[in-house]
C-alpha positions as CSV (number, residue, x, y, z in Angstrom):
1,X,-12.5,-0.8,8.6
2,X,-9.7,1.9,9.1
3,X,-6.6,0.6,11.2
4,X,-3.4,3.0,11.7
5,X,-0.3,1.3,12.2
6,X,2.1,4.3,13.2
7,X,1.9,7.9,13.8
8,X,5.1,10.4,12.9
9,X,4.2,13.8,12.9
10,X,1.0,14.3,10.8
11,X,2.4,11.3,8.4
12,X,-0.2,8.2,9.5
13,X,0.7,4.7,8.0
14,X,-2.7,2.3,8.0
15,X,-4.6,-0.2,6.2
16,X,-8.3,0.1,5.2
17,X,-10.0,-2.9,4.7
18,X,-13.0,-2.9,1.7
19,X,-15.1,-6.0,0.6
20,X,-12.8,-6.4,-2.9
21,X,-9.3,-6.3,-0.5
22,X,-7.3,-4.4,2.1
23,X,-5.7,-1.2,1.2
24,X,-2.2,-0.2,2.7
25,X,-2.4,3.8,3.1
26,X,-0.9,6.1,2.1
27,X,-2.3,5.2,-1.8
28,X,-2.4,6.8,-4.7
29,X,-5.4,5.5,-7.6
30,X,-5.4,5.3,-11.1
31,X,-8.0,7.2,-12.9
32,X,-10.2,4.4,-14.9
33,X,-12.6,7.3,-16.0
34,X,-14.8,5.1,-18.5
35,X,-14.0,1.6,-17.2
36,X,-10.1,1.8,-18.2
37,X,-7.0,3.7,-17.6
38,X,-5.8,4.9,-20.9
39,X,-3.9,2.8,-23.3
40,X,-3.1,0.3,-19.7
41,X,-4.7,-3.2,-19.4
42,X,-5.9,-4.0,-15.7
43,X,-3.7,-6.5,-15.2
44,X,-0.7,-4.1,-16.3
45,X,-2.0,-1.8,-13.5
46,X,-2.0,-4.9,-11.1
47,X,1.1,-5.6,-12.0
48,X,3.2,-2.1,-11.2
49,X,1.1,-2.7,-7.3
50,X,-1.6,-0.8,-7.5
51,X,-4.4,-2.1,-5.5
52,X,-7.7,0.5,-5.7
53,X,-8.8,2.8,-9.3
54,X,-11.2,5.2,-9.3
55,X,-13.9,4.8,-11.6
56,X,-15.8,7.9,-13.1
57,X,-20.2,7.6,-12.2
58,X,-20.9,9.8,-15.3
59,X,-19.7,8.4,-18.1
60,X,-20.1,5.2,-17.1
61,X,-23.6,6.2,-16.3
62,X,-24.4,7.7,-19.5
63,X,-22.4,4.6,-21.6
64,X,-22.9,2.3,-21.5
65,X,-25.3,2.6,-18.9
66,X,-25.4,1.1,-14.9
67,X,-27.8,-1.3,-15.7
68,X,-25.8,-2.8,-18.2
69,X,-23.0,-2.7,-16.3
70,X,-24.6,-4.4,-13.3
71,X,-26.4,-6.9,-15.7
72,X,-22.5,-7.5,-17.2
73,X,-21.3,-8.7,-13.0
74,X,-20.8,-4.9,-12.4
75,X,-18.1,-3.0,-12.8
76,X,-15.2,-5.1,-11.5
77,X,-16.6,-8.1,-14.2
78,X,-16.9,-5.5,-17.0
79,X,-13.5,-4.4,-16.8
80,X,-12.0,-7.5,-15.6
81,X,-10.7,-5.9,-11.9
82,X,-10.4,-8.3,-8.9
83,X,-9.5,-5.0,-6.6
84,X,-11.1,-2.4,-4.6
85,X,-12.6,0.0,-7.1
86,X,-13.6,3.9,-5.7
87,X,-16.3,5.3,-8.1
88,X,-17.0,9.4,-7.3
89,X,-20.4,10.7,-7.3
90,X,-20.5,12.4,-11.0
91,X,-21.2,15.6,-9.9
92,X,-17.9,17.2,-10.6
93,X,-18.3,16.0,-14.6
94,X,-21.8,17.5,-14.7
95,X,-20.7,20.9,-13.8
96,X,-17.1,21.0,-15.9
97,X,-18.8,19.6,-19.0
98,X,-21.4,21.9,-19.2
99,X,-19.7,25.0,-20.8
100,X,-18.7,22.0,-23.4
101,X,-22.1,21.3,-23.9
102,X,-22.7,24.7,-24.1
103,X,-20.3,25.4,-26.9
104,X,-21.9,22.5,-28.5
105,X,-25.6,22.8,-28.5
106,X,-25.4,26.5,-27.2
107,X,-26.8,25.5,-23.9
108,X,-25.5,23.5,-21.1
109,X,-28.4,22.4,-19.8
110,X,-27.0,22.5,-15.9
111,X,-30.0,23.6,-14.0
112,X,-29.2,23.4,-10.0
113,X,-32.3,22.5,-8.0
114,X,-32.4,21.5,-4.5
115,X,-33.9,18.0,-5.4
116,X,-31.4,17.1,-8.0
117,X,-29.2,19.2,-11.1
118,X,-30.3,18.7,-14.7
119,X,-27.5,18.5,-17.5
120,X,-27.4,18.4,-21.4
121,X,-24.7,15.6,-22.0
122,X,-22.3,17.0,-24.4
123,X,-21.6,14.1,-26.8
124,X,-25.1,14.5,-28.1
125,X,-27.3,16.8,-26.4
126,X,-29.5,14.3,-24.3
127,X,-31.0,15.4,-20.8
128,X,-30.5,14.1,-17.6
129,X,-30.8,14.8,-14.2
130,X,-29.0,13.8,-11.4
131,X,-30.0,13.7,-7.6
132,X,-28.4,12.6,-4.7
133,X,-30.1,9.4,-4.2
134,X,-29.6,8.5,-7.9
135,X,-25.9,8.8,-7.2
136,X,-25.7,6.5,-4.6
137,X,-28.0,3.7,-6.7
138,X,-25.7,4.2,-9.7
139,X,-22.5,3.6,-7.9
140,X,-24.6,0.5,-6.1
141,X,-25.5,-0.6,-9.4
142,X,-21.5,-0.4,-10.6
143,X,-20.5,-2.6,-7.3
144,X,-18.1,0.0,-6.2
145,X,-16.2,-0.6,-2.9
146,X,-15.9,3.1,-1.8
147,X,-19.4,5.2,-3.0
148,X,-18.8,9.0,-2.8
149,X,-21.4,11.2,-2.0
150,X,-23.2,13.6,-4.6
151,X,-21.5,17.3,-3.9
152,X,-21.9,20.8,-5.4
153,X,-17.9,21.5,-6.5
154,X,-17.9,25.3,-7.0
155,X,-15.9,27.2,-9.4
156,X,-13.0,29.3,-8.3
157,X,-13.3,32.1,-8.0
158,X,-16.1,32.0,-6.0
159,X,-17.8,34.8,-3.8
160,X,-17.9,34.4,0.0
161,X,-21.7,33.8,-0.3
162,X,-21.8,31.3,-3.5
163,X,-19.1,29.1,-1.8
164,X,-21.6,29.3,1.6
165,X,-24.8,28.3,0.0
166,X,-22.9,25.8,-2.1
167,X,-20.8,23.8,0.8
168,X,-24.8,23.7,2.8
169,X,-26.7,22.3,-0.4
170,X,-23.9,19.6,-0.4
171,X,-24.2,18.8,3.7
172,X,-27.8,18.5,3.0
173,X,-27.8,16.3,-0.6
174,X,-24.8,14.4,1.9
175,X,-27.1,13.6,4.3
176,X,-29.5,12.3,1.6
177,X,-26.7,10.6,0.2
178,X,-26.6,8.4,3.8
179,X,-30.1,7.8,4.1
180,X,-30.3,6.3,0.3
181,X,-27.1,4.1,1.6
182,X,-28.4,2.7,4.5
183,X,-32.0,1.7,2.8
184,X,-29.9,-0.2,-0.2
185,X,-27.3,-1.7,2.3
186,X,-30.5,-3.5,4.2
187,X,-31.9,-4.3,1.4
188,X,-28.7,-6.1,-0.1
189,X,-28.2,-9.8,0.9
190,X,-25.1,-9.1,2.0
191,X,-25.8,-8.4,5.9
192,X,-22.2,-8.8,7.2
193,X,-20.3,-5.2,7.6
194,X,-16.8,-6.6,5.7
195,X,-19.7,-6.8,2.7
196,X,-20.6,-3.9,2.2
197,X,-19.5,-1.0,0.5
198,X,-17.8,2.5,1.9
199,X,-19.7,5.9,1.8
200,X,-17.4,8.6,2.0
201,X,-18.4,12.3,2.4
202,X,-17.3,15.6,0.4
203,X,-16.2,18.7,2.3
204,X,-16.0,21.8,0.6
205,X,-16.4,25.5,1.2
206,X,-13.6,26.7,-1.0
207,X,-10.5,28.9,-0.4
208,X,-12.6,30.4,2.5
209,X,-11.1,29.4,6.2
210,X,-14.5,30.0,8.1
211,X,-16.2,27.9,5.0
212,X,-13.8,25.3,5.4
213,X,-14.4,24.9,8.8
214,X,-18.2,24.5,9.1
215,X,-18.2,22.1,5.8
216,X,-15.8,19.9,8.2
217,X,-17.6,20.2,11.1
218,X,-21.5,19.2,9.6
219,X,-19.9,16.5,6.7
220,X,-17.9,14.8,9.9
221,X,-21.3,15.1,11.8
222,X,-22.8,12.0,9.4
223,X,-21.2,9.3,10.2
224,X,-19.6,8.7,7.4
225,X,-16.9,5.4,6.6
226,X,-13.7,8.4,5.2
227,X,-14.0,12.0,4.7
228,X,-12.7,13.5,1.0
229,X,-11.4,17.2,0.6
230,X,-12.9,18.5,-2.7
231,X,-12.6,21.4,-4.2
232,X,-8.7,21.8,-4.3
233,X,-8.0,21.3,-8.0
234,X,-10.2,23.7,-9.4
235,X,-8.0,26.8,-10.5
236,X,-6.9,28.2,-7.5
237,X,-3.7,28.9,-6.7
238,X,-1.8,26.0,-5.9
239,X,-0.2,27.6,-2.4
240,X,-4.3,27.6,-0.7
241,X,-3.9,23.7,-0.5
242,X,-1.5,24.2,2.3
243,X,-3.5,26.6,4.1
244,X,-6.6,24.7,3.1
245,X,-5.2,21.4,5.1
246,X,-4.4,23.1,8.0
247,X,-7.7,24.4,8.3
248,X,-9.7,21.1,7.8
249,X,-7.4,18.3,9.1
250,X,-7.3,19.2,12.5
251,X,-10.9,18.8,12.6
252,X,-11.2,15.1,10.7
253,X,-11.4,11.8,12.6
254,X,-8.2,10.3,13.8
255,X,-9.6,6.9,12.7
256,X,-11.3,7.5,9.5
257,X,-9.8,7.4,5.8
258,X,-8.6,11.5,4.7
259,X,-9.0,11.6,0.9
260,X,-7.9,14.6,-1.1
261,X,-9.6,14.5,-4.5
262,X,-8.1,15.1,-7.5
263,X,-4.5,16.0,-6.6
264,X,-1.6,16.1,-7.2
265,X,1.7,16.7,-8.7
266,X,4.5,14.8,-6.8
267,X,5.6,17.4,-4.3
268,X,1.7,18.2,-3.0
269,X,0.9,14.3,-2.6
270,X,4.7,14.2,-0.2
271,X,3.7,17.2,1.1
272,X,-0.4,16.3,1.7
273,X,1.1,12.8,3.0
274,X,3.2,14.3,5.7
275,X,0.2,16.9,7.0
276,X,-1.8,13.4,7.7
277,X,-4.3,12.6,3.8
278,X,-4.0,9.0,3.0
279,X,-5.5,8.9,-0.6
280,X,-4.9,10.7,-3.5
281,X,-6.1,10.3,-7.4
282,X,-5.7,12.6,-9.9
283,X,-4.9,12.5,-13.9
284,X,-1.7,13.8,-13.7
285,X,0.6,10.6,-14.2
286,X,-1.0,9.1,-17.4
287,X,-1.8,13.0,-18.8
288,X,1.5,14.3,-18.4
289,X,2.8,10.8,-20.0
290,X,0.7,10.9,-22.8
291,X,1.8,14.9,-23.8
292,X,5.3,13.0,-23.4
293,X,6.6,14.5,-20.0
294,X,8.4,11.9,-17.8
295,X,9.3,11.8,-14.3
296,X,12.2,10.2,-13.2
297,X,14.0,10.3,-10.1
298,X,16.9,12.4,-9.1
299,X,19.4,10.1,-8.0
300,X,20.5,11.2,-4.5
301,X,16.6,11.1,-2.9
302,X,16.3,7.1,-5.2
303,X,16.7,5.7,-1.5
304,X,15.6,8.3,0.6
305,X,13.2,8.3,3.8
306,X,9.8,9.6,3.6
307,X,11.0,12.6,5.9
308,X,13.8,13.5,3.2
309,X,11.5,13.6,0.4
310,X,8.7,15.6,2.1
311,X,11.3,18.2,3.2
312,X,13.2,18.2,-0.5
313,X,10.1,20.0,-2.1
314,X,10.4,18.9,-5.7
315,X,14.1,18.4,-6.1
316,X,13.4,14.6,-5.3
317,X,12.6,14.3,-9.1
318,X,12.7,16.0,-12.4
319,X,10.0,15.5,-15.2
320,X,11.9,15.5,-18.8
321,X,10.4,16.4,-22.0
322,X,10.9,13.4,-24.4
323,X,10.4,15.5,-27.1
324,X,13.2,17.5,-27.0
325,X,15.5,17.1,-29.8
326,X,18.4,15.8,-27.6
327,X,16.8,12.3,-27.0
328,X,16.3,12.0,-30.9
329,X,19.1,9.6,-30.7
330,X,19.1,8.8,-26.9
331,X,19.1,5.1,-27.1
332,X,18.8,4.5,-23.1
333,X,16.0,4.1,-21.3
334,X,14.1,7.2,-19.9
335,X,15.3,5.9,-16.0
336,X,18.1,2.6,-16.3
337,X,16.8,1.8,-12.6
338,X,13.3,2.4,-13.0
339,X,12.0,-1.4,-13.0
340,X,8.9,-0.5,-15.6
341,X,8.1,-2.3,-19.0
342,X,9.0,1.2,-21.1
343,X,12.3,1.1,-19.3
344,X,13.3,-2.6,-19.3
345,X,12.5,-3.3,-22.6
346,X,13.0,0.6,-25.1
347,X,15.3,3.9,-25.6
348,X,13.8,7.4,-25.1
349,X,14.5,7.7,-28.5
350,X,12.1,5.1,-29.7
351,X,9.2,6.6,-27.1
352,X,10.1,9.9,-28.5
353,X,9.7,8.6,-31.9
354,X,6.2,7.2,-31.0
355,X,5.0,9.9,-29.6
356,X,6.0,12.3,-32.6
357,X,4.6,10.4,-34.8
358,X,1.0,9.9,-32.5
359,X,1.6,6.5,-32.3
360,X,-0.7,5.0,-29.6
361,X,2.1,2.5,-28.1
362,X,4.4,5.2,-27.1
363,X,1.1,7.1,-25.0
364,X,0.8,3.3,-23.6
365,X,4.7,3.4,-22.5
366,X,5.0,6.6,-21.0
367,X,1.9,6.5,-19.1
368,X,3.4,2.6,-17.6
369,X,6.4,4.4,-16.8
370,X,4.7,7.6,-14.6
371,X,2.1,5.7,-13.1
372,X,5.3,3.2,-11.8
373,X,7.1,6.6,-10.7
374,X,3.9,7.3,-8.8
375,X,3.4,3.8,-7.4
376,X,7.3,3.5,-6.3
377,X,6.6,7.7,-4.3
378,X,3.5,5.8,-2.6
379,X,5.6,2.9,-1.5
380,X,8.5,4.8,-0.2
381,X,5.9,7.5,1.5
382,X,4.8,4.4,3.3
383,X,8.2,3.3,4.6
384,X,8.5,4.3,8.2
């Protein structure tokens, strides 16, 4: 399922084949979080390269429902997607949207049991609960390509003793997580491997080194198809993700996907790519775009080798604010090589002009334009 082509230092170059499409690694995904990534039509994702997008379990749980979903083809019909789609398990979204719920209703609702956490859904209140096994049939249900297990993410900060007791309720609910894959891959017509989805496992044990160490070592003791780091985008300071790779890598399966969830800016994904993680997703691209802050290339790193633009830091690029006054009457294009519909067809000034005014179409075109920036750092990270 996992094949890597070359080896340089920690940076691995590899293809992972799913049952919607082989994957060249190292990859970056768009974040469809409800079915779609915002203001961007599948096809204009296809079209800048991308390959895999990572669905979000919990809302699309909740609305319009898996069952619909399935019912509708599942989730590559409903959204009109041809490509490998990665759904996560939902339990991140349960724990970050309770204080939201809370504010709402004055309770959140999140009630952590061993057998599974109950949640007041903050749109309108409802209840739910959630267990490991229901995880796995949801993201069944949805037809992803790449399941994630269900997973405690704990806050930061966390004490010593919360983060332990939270990284050992996730190896257990994990190994849960397996057993409900393995019953509802044999009972799936589909009997041959290359048709069947991926089940990746969580590690945690947040900014602790010891914690860290024995998440790795009992999540890579289930024999897992990849192995995600979670955890790492969660308030802490940004400098524990080094030290936090360093501890865990070393301990991960040469021949097994490395996933860091939820990360990064441009600098940690070069960075996480040359200590040896081969996926990445996080919001930042179509976010950033949206709040009108663009990244374009610095010109001297445009062509430059993986190894120059992992050692550069973050002087390989330079993220403008379109809505500064000076690109009022800027009538070029935010990057006049970048090869994206924003810049091959309008002026920062008439992006800037969107955006001040809230007009949908300029989120659309900044969003295009970062998530090609991104797609273009995956492809030259990938260049030997």
């Amino acid at each position: 399922m996992f094949t890597i082509k070359s080896v340089s230092g920690g940076f691995r170059k590899g293809k992972l084949q799913t049952r919607s499409g082989v994957l060249d690694t190292p990859l970056f995904m768009p974040i469809a979080t409800k079915g779609a990534v915002k203001h961007i039509g599948p096809e204009e994702i296809q079209a800048i390269g991308y390959e895999l997008i990572l669905g979000n379990t919990y809302h699309l749980w909740l609305r319009p429902g898996d069952e619909s979903i399935k019912e509708a083809g599942g989730l590559h019909a409903f959204m009109n997607w041809n490509k490998p789609i990665l759904t996560d398990s939902g339990g991140f979204q349960v724990f970050s949207l309770g204080e939201r719920a809370r504010k709402k209703f004055g309770i959140s609702g999140v009630k952590l049991t061993e057998k599974n956490v109950e949640f007041t859904d903050p749109l309108n209140g409802s209840c739910h609960a959630l267990s490991p096994e229901r995880s796995i049939e949801i993201q069944f249900n949805l037809g992803s390509d790449i399941i994630m297990c269900l997973d405690e993410c704990p806050p930061y900060p966390c004490s010593h003793n919360a983060a332990r007791m939270s990284l050992e309720l996730t190896t257990r609910w994990a190994q849960r997580c397996y057993d409900r894959f393995q019953i509802l891959t044999k009972r799936s017509t589909n009997k041959t491997q290359s048709q069947k989805p991926l089940l990746f496992g969580i590690i945690q044990g947040s900014i602790y080194e010891d914690l860290r160490r024995q998440s790795t070592k009992e999540i890579t003791g289930i024999n897992f198809d990849g192995f995600a780091i979670g955890g790492v985008a969660v308030g802490e300071p940004r400098e524990k993700l080094h030290e936090i790779l360093k501890w865990v890598i070393p301990l991960l399966p040469k021949d097994k996907p490395r996933y860091l969830m939820g990360l990064g800016k441009p600098e940690e994904i070069a960075a996480a790519v040359s200590a040896g993680i081969d996926m990445f997703d996080c919001v930042i691209p179509t976010r950033e775009g949206r709040h009108g802050r663009l990244f374009v290339w610095n010109e001297k790193f445009r062509d430059s080798s993986c190894e120059n633009i992992v050692q550069s830091g973050k002087s390989f690029y330079s993220t403008i604010n379109i809505m500064n006054e000076k690109f009022r009457d800027d009538f070029f294009p935010i990057d006049r090589k970048c090869t994206c519909y924003a810049c091959t067809h309008y002026s920062k000034a008439y992006i800037r002009h969107l955006l001040s005014i809230n007009e949908p179409f300029g989120q659309r075109l900044a969003s295009l334009h970062n998530l090609t920036f991104y797609y273009d750092l995956m492809k030259k990270l990938r260049t030997e």
